[in-house]
N, C-alpha and C positions, 0 to 999 in steps of 0.2 A: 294550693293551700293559701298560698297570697292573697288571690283572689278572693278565696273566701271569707278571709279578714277585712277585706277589704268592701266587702258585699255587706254585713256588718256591723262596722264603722259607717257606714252610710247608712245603714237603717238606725244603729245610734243615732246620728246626726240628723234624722227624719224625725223621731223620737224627740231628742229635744228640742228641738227649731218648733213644733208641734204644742208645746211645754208653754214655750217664751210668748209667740207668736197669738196674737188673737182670734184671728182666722184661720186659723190651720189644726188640724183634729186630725189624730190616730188611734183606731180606735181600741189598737194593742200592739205587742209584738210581731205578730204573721200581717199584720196591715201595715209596718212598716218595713218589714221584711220585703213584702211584693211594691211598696211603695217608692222602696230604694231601687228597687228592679226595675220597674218602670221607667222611674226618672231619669234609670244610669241609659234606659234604650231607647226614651225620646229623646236623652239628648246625645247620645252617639247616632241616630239614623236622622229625624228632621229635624233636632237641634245641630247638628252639624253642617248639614245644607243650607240653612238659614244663617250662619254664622259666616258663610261662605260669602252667600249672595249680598249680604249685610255688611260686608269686612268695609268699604268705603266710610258708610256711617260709624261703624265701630273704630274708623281711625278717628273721624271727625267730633266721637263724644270722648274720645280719648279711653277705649273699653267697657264705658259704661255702659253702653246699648247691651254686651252680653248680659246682661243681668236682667236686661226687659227678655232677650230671647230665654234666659234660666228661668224665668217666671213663666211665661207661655208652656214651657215643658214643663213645671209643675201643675200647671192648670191644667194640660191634656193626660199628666199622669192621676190626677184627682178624679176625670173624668173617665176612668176606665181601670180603677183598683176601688171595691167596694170595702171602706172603712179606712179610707184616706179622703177627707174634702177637703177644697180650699173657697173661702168665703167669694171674696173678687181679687182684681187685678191688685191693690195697693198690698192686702193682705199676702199673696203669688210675690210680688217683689221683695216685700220686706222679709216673707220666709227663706227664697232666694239667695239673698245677701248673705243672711248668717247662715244660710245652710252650704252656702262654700265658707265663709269665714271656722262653723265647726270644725264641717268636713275636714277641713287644712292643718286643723291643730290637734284634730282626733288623731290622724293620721302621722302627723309629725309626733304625736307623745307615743303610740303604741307603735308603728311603723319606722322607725329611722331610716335613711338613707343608709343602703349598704354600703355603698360607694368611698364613703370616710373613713379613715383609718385613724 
């Protein structure tokens, strides 16, 4: 069930980042649905690998580079969900950004840490 809340909250967060964003279009609900699915498997299979082989530069910009690698898996999930585009690279970064900056707060208001008592 978590999961599924959590599946989402991510397509919320695709949704509005979509909204804000100039370059970034969905073209409804099931497009961000398959959109957040995408994005959540580029970047667990070669978003992950890339983040791996990249960890030097990722010390050296101080984490910022993850956010060029969260742009490229937006841009590969654009290019393989029909009724998700992304314009180019600057427009991929800047949806990027707020789409973990959402993600984090979407999930922090409806999701709390069980952990806290």
């Amino acid at each position: 069930m978590r999961i599924l809340l959590h599946w989402v909250l991510s397509a919320l967060a695709v949704w509005i980042v979509a909204n804000v964003v100039p370059g970034i279009h969905v073209s409804g609900p099931v497009a961000a649905l398959i959109a957040a699915a995408a994005i959540g498997l580029a970047n667990a299979t070669i978003g992950f690998v890339l983040k791996i082989l990249t960890f030097p530069l990722t010390l050296l910009t101080l984490g910022l580079f993850w956010f060029v690698i969260n742009a490229l898996m937006l841009e590969l999930a654009a290019a393989f969900v029909r009724g998700f585009y992304v314009r180019d690279f600057t427009s991929a970064f800047i949806g990027a950004v707020l789409l973990s900056i959402v993600s984090t707060i979407l999930q922090w208001l409806i999701m709390p840490n069980r952990n806290v008592r």
